[in-house]
ROTORKOL-862144 format. One record per residue: residue number from 1; residue in one letter; x, y, z of N, C-alpha, C, O, CB in turn. Coordinates in Angstrom, 1 decimal, padded with zeros to 4 digits. Glycine has a CB too. Example, Ala and Ser with C-alpha at 12.3 -4.5 7.8 and 13.67 -1.06 7.14 Angstrom:
{1,A,{013.2,-005.7,007.8},{012.3,-004.5,007.8},{013.2,-003.3,007.8},{014.2,-003.3,008.5},{011.3,-004.5,009.0}}
{2,S,{012.8,-002.2,007.1},{013.7,-001.1,007.1},{012.9,000.0,007.9},{013.4,001.1,008.0},{014.1,-000.6,005.7}}
This chain:
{1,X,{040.1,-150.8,-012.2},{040.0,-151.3,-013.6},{038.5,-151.0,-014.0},{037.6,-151.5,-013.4},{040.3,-152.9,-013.7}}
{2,X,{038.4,-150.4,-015.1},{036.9,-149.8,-015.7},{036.2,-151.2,-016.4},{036.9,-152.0,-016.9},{037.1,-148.3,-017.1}}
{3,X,{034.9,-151.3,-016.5},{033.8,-152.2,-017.0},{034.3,-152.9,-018.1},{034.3,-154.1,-018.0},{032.5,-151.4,-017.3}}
{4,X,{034.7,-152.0,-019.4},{035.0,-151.9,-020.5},{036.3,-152.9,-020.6},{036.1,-154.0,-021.2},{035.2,-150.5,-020.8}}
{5,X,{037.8,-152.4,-020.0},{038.3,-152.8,-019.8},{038.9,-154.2,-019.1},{040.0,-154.7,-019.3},{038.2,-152.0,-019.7}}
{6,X,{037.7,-154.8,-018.0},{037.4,-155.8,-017.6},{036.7,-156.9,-018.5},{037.1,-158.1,-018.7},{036.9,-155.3,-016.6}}
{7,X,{035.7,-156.5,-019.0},{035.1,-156.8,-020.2},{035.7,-157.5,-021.1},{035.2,-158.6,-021.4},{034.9,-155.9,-020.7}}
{8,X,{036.8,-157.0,-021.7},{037.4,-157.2,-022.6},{038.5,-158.0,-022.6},{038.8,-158.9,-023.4},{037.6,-156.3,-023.0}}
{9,X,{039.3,-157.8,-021.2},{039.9,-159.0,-020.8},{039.2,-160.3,-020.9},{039.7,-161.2,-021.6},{040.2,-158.9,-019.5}}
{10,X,{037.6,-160.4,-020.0},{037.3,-161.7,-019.8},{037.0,-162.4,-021.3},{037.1,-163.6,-021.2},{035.9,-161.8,-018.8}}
{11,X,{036.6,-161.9,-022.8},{035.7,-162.0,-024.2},{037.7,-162.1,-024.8},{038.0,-162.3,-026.0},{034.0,-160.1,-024.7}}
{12,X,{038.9,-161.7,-023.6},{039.8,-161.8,-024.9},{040.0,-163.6,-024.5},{040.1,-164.4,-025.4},{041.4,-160.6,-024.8}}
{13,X,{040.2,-164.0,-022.8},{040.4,-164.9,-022.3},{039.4,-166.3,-022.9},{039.7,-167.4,-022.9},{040.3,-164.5,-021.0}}
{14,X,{038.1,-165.8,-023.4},{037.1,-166.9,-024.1},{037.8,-167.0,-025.4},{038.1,-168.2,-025.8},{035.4,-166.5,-024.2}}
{15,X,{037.9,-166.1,-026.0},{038.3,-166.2,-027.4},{039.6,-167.1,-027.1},{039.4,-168.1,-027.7},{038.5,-164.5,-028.2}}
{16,X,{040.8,-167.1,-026.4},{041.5,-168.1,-026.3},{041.3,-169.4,-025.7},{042.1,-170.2,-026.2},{042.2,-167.8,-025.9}}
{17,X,{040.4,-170.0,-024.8},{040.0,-171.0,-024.2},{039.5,-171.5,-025.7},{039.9,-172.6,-026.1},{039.0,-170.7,-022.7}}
{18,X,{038.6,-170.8,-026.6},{038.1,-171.6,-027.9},{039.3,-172.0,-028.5},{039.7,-173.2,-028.6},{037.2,-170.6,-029.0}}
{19,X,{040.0,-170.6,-029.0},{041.1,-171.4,-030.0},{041.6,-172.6,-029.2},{041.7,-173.7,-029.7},{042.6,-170.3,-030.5}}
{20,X,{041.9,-172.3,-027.9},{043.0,-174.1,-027.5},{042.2,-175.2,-027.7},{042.5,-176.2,-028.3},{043.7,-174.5,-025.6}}
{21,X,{040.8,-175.0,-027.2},{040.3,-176.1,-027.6},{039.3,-176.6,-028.9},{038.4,-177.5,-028.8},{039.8,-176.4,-026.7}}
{22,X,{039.8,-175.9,-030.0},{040.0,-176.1,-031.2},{040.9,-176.4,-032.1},{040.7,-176.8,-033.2},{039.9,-175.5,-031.6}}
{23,X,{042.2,-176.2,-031.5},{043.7,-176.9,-032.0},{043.2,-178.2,-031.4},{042.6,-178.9,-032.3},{045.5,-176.2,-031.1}}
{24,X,{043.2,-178.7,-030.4},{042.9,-180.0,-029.9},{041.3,-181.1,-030.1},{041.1,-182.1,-029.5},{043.2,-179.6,-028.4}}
{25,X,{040.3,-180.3,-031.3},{040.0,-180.6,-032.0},{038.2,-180.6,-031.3},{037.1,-180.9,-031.8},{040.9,-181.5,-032.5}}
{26,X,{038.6,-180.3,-030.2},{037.5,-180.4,-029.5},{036.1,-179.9,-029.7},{035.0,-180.4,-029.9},{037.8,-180.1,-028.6}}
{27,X,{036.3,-179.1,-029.6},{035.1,-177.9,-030.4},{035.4,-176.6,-030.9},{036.4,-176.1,-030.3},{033.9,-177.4,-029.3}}
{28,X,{034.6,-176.0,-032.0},{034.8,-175.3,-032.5},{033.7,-174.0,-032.2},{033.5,-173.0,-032.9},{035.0,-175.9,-033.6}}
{29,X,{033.2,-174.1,-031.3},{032.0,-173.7,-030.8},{031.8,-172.6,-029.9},{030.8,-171.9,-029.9},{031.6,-174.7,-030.1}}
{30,X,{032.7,-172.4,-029.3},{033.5,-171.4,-027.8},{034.0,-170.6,-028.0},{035.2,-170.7,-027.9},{034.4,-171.6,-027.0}}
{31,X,{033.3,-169.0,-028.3},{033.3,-168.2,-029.3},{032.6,-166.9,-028.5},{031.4,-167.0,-028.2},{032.7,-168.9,-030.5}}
{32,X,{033.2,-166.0,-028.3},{032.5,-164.7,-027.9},{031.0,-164.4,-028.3},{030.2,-163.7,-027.7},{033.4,-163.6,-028.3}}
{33,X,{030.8,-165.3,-029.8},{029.7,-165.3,-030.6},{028.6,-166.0,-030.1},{027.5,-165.5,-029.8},{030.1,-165.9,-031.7}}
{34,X,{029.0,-166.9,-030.1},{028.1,-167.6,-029.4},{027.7,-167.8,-028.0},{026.7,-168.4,-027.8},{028.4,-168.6,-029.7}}
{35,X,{028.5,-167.3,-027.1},{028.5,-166.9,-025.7},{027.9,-165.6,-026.1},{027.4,-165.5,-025.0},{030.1,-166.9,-024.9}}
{36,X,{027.6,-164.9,-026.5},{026.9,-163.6,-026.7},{025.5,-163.8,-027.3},{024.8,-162.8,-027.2},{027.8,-162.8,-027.6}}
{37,X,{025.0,-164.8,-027.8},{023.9,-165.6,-028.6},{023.0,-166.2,-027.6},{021.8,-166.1,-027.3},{024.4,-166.7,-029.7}}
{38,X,{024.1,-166.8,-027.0},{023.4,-167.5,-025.5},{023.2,-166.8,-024.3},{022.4,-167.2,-023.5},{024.2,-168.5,-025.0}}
{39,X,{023.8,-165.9,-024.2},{023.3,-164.9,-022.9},{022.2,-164.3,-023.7},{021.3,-164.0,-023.0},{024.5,-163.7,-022.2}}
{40,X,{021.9,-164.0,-025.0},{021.0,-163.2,-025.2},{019.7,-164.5,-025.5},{018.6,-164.3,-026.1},{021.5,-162.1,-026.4}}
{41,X,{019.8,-164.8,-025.4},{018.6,-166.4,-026.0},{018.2,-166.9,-023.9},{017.2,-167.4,-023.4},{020.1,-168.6,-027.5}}
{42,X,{019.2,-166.4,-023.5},{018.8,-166.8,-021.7},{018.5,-165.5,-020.9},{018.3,-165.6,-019.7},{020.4,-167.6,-020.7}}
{43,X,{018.5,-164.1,-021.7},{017.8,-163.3,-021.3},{016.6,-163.2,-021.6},{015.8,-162.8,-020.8},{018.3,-162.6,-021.4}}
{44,X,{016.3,-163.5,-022.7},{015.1,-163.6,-023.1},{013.7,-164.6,-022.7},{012.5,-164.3,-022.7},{015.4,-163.8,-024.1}}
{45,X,{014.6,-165.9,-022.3},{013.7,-166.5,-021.8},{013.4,-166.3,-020.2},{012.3,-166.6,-019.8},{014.1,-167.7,-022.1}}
{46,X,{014.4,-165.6,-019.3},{014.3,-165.5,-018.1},{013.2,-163.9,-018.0},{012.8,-163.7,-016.9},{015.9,-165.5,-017.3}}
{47,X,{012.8,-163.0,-018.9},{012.4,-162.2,-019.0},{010.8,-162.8,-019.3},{009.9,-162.3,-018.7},{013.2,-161.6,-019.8}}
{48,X,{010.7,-163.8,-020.0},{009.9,-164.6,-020.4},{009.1,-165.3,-018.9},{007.9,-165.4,-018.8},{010.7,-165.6,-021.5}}
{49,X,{009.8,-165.6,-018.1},{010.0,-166.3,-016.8},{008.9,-165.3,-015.9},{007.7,-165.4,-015.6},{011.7,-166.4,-016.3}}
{50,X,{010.0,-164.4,-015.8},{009.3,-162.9,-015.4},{007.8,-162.5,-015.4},{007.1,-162.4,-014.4},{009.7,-161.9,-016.2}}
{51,X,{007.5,-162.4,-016.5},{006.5,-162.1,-017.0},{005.3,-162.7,-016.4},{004.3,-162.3,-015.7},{006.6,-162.4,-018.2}}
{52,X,{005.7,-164.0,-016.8},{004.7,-164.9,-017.3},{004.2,-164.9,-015.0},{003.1,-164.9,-014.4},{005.6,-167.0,-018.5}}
{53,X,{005.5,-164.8,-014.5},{005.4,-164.9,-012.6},{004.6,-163.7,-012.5},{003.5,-163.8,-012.0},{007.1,-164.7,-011.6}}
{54,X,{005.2,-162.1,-013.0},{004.0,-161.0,-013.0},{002.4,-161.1,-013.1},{001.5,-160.6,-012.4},{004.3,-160.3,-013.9}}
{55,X,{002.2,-162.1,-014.4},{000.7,-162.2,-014.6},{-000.1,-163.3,-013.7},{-001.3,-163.3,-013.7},{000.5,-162.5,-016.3}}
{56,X,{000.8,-164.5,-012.8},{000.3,-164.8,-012.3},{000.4,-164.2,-010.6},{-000.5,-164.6,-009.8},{000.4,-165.9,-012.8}}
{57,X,{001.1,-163.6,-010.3},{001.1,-162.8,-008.9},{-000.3,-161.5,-009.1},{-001.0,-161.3,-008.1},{002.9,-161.9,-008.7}}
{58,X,{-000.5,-160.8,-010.4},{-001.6,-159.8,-011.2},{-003.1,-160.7,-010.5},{-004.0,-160.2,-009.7},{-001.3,-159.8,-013.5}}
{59,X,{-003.0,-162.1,-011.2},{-004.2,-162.7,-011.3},{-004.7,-162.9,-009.5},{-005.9,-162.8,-009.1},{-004.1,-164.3,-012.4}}
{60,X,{-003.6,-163.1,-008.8},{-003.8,-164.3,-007.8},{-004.4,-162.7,-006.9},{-005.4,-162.9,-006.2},{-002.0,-165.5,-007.2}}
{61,X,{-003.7,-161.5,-006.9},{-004.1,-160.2,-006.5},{-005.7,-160.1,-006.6},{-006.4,-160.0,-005.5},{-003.4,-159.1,-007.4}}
{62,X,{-006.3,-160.0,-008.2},{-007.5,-160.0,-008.7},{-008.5,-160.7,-007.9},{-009.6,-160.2,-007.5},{-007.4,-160.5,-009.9}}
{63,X,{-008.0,-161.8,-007.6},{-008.4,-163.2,-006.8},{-008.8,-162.8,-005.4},{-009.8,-163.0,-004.9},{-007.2,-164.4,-006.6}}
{64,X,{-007.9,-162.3,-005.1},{-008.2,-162.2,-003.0},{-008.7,-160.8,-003.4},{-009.8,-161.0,-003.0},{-006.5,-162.2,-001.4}}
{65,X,{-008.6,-159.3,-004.0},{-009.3,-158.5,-004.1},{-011.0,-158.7,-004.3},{-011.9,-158.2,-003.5},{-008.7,-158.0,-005.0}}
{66,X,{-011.3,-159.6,-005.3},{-012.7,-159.9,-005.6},{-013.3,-160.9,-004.0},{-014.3,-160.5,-003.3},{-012.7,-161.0,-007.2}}
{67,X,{-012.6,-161.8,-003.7},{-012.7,-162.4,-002.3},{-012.9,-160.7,-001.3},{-014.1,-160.4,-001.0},{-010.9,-163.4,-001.8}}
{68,X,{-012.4,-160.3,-001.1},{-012.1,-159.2,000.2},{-013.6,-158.4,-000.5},{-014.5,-158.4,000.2},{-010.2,-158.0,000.2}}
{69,X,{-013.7,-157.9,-001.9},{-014.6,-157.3,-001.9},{-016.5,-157.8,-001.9},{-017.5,-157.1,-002.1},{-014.1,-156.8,-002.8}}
{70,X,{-016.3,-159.9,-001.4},{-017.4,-160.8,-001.2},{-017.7,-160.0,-000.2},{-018.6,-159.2,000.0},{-017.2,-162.3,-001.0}}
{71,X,{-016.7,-160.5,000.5},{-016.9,-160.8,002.0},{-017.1,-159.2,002.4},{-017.8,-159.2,003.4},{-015.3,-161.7,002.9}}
{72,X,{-016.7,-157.9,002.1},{-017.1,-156.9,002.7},{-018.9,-156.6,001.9},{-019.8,-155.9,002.3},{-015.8,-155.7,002.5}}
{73,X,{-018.8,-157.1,001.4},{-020.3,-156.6,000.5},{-021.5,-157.9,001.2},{-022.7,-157.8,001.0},{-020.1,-156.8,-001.7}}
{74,X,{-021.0,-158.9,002.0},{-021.6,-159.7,002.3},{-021.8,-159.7,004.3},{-022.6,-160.3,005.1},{-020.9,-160.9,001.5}}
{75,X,{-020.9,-158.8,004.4},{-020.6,-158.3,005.6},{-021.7,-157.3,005.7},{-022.4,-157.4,006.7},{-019.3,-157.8,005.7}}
{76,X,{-021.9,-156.5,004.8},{-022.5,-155.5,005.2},{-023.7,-155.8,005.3},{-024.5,-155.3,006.0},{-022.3,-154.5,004.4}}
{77,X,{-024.0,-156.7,004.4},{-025.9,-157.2,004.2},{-025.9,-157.9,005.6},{-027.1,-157.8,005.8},{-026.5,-158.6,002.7}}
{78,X,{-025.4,-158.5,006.5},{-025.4,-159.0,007.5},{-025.3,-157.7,008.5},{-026.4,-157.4,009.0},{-024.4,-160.1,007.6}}
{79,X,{-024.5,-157.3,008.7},{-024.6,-155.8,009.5},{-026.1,-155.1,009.3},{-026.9,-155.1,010.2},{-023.4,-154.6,008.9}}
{80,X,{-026.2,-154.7,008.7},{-027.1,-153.7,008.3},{-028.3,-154.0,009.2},{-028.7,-153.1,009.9},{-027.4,-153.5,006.7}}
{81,X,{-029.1,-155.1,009.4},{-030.5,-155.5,009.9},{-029.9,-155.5,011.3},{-030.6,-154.8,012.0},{-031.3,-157.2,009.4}}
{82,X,{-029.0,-155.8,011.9},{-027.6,-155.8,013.1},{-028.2,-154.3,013.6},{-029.0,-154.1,014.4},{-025.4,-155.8,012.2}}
{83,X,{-027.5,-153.3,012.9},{-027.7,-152.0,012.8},{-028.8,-151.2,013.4},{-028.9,-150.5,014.3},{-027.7,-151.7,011.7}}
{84,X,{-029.7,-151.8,012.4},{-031.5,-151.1,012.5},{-032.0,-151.2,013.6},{-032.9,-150.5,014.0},{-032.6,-151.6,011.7}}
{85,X,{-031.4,-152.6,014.1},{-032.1,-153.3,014.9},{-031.6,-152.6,016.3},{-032.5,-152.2,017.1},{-032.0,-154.9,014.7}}
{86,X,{-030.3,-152.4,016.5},{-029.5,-151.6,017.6},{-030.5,-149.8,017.8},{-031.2,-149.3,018.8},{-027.4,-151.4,016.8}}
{87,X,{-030.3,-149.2,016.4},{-031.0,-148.0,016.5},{-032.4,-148.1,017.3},{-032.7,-147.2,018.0},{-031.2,-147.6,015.2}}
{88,X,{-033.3,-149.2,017.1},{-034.7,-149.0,017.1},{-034.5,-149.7,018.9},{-035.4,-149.7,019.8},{-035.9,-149.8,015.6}}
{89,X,{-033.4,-150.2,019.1},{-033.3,-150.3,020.9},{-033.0,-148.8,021.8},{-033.0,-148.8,023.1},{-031.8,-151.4,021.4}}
């Protein structure tokens, strides 16, 4: 059974679950429409989600890079007199 095909079954099966429970007065709400409004309003926000996780995984990177680049630049000023001092033995 193709995407399309499947598809269309499940958006024919909503469209009836609304009408029955709209004869029975329940809501009028349950609607391929609106199930289509809401996946797109919960993609958006989970994209939103995304993001916002990217820029803090970006920052937290920035963070231990600038750390790694202390500690080797602070390393080296400690080595170096280390160094001179080995050569001139």
């Amino acid at each position: 059974m193709n995407t399309k095909k499947l598809l269309d079954t499940a958006l024919n099966g909503l469209d009836y679950v609304g009408f029955q429970l709209d004869q029975y007065g329940i809501t009028g709400k349950v609607n391929r429409h609106n199930l289509a409004a809401f996946l797109m309003a919960e993609q958006h926000h989970l994209e939103g989600q995304w993001d916002s996780l990217q820029v803090r995984i970006d920052r937290r990177r920035a963070s231990l890079e600038a750390l790694i680049n202390t500690v080797e630049s602070r390393t080296g000023a400690l080595l170096t007199p280390l160094r001179k001092f080995r050569k001139a033995a």
